[in-house]
PyMOL CGO cylinders between C-alpha atoms (Angstrom):
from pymol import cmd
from pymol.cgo import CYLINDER

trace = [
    CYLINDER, 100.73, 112.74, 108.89, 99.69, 109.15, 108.08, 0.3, 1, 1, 1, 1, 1, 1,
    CYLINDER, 99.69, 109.15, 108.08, 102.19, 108.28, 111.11, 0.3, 1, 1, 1, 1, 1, 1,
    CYLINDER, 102.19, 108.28, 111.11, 100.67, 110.11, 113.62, 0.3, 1, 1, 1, 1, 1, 1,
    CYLINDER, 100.67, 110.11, 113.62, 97.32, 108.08, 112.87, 0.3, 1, 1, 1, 1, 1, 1,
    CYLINDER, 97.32, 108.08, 112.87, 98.37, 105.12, 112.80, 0.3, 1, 1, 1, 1, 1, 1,
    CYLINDER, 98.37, 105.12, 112.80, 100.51, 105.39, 115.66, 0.3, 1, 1, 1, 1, 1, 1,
    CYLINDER, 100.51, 105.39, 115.66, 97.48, 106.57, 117.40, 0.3, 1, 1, 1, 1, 1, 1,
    CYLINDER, 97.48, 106.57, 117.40, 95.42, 103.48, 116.09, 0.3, 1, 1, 1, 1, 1, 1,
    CYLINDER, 95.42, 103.48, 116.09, 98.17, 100.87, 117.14, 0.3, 1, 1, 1, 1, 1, 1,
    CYLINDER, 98.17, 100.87, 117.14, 98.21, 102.45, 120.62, 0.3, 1, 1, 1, 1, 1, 1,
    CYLINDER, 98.21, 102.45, 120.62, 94.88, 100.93, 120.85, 0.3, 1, 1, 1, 1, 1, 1,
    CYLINDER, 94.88, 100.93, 120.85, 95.95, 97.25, 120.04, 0.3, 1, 1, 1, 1, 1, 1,
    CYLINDER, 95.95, 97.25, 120.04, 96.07, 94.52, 122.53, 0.3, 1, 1, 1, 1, 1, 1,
    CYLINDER, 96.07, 94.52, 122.53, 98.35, 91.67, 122.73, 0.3, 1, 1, 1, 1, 1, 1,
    CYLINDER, 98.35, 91.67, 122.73, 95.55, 89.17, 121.42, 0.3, 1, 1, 1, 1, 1, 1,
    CYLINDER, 95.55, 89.17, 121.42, 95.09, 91.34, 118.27, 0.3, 1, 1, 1, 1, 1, 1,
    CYLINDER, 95.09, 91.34, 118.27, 96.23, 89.77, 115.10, 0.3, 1, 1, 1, 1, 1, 1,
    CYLINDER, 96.23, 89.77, 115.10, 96.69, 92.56, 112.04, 0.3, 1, 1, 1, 1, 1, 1,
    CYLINDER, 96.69, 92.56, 112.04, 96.90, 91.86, 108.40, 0.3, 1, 1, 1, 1, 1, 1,
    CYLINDER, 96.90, 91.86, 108.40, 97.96, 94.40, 106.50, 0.3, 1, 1, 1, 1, 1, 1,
    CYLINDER, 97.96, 94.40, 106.50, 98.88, 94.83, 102.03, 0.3, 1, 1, 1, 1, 1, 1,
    CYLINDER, 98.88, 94.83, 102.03, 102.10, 94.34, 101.01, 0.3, 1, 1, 1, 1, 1, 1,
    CYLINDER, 102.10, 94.34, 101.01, 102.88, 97.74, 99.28, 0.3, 1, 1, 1, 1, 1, 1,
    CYLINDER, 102.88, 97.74, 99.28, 106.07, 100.07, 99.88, 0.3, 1, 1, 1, 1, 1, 1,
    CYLINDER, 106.07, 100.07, 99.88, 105.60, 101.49, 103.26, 0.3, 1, 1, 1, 1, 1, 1,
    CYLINDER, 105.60, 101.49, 103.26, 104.32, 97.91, 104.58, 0.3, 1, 1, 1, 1, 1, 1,
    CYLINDER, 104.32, 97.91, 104.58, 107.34, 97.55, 106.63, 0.3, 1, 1, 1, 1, 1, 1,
    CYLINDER, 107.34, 97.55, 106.63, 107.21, 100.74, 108.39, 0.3, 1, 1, 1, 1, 1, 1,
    CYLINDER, 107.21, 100.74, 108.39, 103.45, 99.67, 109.12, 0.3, 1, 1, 1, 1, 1, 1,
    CYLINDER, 103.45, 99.67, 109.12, 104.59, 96.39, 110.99, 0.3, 1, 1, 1, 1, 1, 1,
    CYLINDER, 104.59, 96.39, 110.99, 107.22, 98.51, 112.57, 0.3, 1, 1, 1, 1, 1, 1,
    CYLINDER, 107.22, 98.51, 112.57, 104.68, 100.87, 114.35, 0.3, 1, 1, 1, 1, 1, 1,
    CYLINDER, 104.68, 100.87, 114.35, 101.96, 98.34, 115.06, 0.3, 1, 1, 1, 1, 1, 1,
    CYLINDER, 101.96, 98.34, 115.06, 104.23, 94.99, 116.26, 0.3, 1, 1, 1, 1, 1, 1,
    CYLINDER, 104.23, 94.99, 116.26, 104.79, 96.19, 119.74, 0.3, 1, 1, 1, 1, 1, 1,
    CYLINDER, 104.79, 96.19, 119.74, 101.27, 96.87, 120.14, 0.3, 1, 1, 1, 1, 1, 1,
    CYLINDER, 101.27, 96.87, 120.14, 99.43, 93.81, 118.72, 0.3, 1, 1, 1, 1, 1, 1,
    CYLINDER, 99.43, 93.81, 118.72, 100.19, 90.06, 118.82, 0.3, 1, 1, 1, 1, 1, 1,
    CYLINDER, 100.19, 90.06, 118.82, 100.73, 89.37, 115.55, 0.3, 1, 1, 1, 1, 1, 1,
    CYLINDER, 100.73, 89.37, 115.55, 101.35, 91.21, 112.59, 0.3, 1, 1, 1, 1, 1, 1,
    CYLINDER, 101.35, 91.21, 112.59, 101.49, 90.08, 108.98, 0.3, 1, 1, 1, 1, 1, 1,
    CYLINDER, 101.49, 90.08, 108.98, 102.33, 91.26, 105.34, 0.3, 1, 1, 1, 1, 1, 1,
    CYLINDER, 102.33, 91.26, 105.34, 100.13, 89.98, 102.58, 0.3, 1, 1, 1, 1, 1, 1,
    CYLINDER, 100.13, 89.98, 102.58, 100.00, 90.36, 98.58, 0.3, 1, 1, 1, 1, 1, 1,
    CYLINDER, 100.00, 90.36, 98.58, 96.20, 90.14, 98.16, 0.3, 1, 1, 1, 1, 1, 1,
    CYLINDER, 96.20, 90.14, 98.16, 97.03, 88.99, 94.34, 0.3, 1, 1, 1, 1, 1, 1,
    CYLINDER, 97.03, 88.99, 94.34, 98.01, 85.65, 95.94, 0.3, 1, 1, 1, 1, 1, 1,
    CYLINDER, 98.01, 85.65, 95.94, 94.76, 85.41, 97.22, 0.3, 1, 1, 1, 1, 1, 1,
    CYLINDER, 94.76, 85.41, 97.22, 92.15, 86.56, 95.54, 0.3, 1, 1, 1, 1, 1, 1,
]
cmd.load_cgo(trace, "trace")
């Protein structure tokens, strides 16, 4: 289910979007969906800084 959203939310990304999102276990299938959509995406661990 949580696919389906967010493929729906990437699909309204532009190429001058940059997206952060946490490092946590399904991170990489998060940059997988939204890194065709958006210009940059990144993987953070918020305990490194905050």
């Amino acid at each position: 289910m949580w696919r389906d959203l967010l493929d729906a939310w990437a699909r309204k990304l532009k190429p001058d979007d940059v997206v952060v999102t946490e490092a946590t276990a399904n991170a990489a299938a998060a940059v997988e969906v939204m890194s065709p959509c958006a210009g940059k995406v990144a993987v953070a661990n918020p305990s490194r800084y905050g």
